[in-house]
Gaussian input, Z-matrix of N, CA and C with variables (Angstrom, degrees):
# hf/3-21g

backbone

0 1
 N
 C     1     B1
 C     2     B2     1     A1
 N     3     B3     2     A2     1     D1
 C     4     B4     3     A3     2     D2
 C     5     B5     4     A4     3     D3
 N     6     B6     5     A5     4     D4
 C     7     B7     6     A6     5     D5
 C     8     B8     7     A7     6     D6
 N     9     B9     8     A8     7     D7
 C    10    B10     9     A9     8     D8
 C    11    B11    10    A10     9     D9
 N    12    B12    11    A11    10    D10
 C    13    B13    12    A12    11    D11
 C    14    B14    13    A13    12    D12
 N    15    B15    14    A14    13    D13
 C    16    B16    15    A15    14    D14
 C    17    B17    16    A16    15    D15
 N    18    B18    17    A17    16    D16
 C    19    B19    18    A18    17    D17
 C    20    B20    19    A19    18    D18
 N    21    B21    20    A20    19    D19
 C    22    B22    21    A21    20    D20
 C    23    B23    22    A22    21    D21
 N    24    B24    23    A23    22    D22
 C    25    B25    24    A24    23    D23
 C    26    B26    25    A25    24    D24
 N    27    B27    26    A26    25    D25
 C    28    B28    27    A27    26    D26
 C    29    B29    28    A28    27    D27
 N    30    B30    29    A29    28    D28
 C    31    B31    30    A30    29    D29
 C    32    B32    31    A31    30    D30
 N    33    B33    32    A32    31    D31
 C    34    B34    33    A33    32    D32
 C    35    B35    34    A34    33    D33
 N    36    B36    35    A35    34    D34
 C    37    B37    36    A36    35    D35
 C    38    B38    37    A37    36    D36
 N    39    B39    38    A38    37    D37
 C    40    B40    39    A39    38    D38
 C    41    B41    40    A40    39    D39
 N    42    B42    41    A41    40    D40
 C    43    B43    42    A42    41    D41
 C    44    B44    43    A43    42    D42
 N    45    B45    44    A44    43    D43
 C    46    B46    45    A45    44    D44
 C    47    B47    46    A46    45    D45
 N    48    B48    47    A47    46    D46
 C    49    B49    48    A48    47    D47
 C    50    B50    49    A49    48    D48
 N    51    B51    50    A50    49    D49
 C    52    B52    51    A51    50    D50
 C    53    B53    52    A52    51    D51
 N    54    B54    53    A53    52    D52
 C    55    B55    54    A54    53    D53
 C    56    B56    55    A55    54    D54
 N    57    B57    56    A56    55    D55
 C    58    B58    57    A57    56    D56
 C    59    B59    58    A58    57    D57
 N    60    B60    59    A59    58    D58
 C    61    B61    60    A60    59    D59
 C    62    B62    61    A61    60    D60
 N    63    B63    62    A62    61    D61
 C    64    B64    63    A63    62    D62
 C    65    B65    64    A64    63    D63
 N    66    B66    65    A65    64    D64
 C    67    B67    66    A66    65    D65
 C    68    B68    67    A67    66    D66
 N    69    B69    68    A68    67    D67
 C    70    B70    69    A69    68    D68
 C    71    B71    70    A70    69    D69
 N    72    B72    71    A71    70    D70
 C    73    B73    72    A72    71    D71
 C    74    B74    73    A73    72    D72
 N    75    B75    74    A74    73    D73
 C    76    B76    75    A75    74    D74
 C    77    B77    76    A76    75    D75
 N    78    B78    77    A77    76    D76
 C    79    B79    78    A78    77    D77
 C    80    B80    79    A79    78    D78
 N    81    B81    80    A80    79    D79
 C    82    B82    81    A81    80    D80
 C    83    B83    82    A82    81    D81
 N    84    B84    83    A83    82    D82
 C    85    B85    84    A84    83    D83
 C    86    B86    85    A85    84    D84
 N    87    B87    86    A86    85    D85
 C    88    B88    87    A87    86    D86
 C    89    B89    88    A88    87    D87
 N    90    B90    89    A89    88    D88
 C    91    B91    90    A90    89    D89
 C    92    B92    91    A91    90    D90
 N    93    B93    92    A92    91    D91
 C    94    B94    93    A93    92    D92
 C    95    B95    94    A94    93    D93
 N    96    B96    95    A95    94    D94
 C    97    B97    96    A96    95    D95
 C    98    B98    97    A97    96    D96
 N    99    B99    98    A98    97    D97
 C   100   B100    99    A99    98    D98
 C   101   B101   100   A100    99    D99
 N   102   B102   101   A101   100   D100
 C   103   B103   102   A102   101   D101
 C   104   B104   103   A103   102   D102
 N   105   B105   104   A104   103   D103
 C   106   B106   105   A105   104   D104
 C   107   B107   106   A106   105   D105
 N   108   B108   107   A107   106   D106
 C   109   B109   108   A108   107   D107
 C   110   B110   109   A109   108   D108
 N   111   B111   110   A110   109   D109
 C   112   B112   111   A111   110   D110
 C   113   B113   112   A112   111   D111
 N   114   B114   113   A113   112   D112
 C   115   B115   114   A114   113   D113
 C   116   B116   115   A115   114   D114
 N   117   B117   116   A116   115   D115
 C   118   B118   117   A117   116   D116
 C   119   B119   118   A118   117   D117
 N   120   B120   119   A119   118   D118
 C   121   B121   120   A120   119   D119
 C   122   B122   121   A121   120   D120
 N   123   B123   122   A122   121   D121
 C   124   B124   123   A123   122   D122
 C   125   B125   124   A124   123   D123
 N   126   B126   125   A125   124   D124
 C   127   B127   126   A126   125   D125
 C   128   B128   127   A127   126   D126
 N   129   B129   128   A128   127   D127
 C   130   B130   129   A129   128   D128
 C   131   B131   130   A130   129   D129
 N   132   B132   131   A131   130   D130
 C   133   B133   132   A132   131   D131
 C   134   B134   133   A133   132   D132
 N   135   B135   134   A134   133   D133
 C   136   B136   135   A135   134   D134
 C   137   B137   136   A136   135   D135
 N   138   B138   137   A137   136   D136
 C   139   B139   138   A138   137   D137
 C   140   B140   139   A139   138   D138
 N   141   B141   140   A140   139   D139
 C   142   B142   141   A141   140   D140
 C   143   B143   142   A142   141   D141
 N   144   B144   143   A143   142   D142
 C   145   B145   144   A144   143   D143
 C   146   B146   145   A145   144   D144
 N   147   B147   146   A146   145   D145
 C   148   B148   147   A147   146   D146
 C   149   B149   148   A148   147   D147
 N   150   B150   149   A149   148   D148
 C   151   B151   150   A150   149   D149
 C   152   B152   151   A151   150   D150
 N   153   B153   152   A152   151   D151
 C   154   B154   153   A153   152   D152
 C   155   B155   154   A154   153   D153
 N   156   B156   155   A155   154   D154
 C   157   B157   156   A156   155   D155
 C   158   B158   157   A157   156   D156
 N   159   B159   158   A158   157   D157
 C   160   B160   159   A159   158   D158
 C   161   B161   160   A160   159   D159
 N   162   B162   161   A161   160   D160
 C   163   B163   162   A162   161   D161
 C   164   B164   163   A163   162   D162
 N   165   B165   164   A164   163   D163
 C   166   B166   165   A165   164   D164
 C   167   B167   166   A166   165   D165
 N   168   B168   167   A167   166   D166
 C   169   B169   168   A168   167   D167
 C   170   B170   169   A169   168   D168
 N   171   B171   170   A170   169   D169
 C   172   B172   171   A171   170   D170
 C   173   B173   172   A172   171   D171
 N   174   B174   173   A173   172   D172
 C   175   B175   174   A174   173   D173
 C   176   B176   175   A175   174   D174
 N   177   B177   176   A176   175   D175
 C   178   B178   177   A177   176   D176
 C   179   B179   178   A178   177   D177
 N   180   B180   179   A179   178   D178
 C   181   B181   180   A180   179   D179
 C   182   B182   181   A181   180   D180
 N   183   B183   182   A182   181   D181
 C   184   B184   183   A183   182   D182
 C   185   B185   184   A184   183   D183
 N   186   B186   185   A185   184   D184
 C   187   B187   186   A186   185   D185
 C   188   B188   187   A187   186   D186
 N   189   B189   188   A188   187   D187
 C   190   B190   189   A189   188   D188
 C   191   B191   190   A190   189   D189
 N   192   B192   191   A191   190   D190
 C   193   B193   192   A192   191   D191
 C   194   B194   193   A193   192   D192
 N   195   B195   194   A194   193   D193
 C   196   B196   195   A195   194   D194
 C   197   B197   196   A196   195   D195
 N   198   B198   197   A197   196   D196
 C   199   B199   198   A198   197   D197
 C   200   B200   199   A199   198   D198
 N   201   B201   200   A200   199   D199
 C   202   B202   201   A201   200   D200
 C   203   B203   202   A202   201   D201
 N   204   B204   203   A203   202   D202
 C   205   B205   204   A204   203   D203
 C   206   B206   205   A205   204   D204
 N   207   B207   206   A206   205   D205
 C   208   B208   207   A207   206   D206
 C   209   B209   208   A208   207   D207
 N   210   B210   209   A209   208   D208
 C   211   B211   210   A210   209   D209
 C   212   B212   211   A211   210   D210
 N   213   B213   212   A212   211   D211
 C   214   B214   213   A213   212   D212
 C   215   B215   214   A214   213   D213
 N   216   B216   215   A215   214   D214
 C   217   B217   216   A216   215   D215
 C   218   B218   217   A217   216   D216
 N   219   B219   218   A218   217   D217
 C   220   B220   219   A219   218   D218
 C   221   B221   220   A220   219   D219
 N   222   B222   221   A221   220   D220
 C   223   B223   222   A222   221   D221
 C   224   B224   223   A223   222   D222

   B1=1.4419
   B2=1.5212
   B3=1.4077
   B4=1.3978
   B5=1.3375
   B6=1.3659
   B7=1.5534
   B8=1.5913
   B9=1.0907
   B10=1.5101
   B11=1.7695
   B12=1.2849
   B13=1.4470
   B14=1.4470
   B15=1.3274
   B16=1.5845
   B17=1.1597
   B18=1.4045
   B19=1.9696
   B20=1.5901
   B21=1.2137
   B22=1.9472
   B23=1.4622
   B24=1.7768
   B25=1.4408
   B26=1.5254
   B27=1.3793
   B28=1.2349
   B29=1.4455
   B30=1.5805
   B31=1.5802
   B32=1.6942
   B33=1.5870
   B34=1.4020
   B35=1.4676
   B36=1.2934
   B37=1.6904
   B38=1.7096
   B39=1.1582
   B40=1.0955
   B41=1.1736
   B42=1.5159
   B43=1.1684
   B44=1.7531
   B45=1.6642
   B46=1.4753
   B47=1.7276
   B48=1.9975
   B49=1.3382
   B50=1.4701
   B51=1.2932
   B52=1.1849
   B53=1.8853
   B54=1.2601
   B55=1.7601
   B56=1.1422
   B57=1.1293
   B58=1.8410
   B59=1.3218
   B60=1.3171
   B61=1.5508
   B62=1.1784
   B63=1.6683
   B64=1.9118
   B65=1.5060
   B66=1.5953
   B67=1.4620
   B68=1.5644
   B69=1.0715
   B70=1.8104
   B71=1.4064
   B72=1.7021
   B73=1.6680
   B74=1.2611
   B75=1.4664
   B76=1.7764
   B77=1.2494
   B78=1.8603
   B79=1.6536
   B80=1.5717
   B81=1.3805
   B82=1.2502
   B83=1.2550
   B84=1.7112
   B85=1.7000
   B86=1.4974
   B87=1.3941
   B88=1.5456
   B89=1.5084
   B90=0.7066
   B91=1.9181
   B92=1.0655
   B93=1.4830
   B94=1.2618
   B95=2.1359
   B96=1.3504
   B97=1.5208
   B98=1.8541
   B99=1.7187
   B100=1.3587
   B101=1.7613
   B102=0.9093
   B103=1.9601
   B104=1.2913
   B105=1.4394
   B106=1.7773
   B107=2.0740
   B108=1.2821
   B109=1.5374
   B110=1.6275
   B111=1.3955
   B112=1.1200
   B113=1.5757
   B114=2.0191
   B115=1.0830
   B116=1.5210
   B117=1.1829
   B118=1.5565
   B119=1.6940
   B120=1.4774
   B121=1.3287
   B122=1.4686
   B123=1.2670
   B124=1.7566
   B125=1.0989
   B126=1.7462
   B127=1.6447
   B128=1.5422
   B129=0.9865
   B130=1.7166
   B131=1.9436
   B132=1.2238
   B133=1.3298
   B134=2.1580
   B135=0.8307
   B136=1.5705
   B137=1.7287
   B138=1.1840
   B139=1.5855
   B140=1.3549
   B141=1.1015
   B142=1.4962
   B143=1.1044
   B144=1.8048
   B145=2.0763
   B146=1.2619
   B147=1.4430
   B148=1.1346
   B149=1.8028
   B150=1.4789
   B151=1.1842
   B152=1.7834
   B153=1.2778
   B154=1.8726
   B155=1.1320
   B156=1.7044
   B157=1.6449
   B158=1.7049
   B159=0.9519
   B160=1.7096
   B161=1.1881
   B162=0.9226
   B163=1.5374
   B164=1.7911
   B165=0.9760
   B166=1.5891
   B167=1.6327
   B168=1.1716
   B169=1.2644
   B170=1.7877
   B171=1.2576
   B172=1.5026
   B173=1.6200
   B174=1.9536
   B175=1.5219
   B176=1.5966
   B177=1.1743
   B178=1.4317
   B179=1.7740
   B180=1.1916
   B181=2.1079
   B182=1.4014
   B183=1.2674
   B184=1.3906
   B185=1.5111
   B186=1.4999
   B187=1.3123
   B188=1.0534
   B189=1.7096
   B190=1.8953
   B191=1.6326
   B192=1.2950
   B193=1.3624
   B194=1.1280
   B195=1.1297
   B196=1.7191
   B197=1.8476
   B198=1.4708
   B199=2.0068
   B200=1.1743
   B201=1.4285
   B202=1.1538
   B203=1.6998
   B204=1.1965
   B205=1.4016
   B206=1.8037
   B207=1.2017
   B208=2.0420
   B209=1.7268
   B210=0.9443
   B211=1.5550
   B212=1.6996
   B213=1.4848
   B214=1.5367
   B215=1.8346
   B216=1.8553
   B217=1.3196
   B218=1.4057
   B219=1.2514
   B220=1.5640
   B221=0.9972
   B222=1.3461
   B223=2.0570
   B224=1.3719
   A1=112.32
   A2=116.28
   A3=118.49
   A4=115.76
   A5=111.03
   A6=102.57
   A7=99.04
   A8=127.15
   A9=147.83
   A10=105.63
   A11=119.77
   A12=141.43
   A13=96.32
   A14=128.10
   A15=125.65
   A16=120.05
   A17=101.30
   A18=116.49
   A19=101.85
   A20=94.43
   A21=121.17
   A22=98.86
   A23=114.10
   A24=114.22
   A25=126.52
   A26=103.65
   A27=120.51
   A28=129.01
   A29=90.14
   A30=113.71
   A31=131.63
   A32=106.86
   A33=119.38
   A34=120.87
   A35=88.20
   A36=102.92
   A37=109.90
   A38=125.95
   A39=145.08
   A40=101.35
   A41=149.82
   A42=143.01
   A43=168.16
   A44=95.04
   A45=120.84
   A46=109.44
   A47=100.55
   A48=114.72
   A49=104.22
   A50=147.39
   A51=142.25
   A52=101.31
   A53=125.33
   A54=125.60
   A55=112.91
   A56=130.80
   A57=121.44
   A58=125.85
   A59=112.37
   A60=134.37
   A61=122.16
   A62=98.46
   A63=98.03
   A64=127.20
   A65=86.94
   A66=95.59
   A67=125.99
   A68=107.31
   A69=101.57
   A70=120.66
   A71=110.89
   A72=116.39
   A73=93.33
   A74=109.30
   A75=140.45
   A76=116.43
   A77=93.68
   A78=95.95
   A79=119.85
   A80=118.36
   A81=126.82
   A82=103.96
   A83=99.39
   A84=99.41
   A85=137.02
   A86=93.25
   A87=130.18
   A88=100.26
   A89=127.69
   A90=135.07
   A91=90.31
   A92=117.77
   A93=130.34
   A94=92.53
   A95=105.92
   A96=97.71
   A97=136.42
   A98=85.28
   A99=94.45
   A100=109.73
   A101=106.19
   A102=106.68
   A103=119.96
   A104=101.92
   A105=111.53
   A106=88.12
   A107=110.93
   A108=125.60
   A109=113.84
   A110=132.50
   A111=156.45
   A112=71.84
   A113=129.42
   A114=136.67
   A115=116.42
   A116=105.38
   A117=91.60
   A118=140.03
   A119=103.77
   A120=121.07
   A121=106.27
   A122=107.86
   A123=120.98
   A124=90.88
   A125=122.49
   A126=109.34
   A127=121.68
   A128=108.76
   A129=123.26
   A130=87.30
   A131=88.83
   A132=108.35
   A133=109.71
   A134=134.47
   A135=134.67
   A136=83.81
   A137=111.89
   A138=109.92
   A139=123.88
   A140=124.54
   A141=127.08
   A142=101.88
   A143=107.71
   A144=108.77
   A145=133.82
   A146=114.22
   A147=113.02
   A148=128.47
   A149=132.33
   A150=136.30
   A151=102.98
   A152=111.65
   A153=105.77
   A154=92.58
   A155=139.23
   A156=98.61
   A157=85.45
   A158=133.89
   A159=132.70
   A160=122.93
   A161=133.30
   A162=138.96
   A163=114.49
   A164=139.74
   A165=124.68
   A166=99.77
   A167=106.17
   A168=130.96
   A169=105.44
   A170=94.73
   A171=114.67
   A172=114.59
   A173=104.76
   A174=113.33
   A175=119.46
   A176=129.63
   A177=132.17
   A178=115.35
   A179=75.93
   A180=81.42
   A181=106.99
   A182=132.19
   A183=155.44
   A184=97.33
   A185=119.71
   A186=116.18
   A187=139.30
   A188=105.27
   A189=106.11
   A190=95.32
   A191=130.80
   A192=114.79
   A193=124.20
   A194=121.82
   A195=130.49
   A196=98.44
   A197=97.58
   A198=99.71
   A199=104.67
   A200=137.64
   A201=133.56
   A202=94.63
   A203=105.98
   A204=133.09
   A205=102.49
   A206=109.53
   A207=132.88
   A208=86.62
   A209=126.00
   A210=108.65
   A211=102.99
   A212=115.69
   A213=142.13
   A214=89.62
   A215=82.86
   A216=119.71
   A217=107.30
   A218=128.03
   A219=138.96
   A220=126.22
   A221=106.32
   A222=98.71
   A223=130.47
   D1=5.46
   D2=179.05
   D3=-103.89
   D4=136.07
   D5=-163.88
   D6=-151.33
   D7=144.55
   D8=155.38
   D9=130.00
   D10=-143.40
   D11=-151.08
   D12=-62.67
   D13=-20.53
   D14=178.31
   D15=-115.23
   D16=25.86
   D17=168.46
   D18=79.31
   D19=-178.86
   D20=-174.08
   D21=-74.29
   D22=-51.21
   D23=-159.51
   D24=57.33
   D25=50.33
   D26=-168.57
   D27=-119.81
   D28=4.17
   D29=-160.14
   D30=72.98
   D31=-11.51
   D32=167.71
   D33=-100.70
   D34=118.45
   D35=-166.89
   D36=-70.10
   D37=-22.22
   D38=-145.34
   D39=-114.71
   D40=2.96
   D41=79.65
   D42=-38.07
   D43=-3.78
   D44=-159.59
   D45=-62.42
   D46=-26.66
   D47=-177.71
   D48=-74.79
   D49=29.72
   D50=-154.25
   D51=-76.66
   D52=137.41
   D53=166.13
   D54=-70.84
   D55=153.44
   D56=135.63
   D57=-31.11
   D58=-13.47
   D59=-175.48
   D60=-90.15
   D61=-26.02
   D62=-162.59
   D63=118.53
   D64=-39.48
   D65=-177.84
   D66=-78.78
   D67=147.92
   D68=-178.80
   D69=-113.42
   D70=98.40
   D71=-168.79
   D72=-77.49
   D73=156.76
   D74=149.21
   D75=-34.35
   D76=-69.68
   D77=-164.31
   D78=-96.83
   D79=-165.01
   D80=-171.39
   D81=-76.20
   D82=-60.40
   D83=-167.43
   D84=-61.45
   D85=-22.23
   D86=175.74
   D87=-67.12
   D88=-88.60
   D89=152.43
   D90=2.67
   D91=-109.44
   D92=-141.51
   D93=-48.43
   D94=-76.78
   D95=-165.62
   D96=-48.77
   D97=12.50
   D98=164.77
   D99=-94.64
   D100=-16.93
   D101=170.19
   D102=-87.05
   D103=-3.38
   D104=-158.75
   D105=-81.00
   D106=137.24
   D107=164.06
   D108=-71.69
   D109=112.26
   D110=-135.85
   D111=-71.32
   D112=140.87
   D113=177.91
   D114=62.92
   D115=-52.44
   D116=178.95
   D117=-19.74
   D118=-42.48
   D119=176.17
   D120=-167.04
   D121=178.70
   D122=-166.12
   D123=-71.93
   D124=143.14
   D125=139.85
   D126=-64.39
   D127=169.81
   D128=-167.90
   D129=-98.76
   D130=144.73
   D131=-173.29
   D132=-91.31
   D133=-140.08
   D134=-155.34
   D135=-95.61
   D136=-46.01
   D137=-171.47
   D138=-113.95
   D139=124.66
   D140=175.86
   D141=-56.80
   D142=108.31
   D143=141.09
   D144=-38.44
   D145=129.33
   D146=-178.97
   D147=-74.64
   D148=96.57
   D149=-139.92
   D150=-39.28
   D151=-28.55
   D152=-165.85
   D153=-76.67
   D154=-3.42
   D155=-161.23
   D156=-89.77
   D157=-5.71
   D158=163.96
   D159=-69.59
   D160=-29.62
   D161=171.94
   D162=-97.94
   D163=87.40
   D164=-174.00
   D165=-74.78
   D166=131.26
   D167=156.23
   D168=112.30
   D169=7.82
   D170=-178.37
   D171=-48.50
   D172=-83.01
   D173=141.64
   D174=-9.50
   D175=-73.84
   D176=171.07
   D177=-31.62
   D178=-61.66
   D179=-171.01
   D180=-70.54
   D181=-42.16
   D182=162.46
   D183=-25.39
   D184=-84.67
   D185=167.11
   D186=-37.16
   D187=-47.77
   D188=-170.10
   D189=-71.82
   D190=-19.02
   D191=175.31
   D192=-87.29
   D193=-21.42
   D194=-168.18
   D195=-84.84
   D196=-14.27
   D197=179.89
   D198=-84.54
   D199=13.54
   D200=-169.42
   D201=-97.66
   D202=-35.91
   D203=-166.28
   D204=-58.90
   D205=-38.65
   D206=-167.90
   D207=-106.90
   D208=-19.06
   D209=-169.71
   D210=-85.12
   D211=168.73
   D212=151.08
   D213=22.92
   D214=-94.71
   D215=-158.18
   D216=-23.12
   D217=-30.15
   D218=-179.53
   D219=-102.72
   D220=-19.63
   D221=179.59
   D222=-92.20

């Protein structure tokens, strides 16, 4: 009975792309820009952008925190 952007949850994978429509796309972008609100924002094109190339210095901070994760403090 669960349905949209966070899959069926039904245990069938081979449905997870489900539309508001019914239909069940392949890809990501296709997916997603069937939930997208007509104007609201761009559709996404064949490939998902990668979120850092929007933020500069994103990548940077991204890393120095995720090394905390591989450092000392954890092993």
């Amino acid at each position: 009975q669960v349905r949209g952007l966070c899959g069926t949850f039904n245990g069938d994978q081979r449905d997870e792309f489900t539309t508001p429509e019914g239909d069940v796309e392949l890809g990501v972008a296709t997916f997603a820009n069937a939930f997208r609100a007509a104007g609201a924002c761009p559709a996404l094109g064949p490939s998902i952008p990668n979120p850092c190339h929007g933020f500069p210095g994103s990548w940077e901070r991204a890393e120095a925190a995720c090394a905390v994760l591989v450092g000392p403090v954890f092993q």
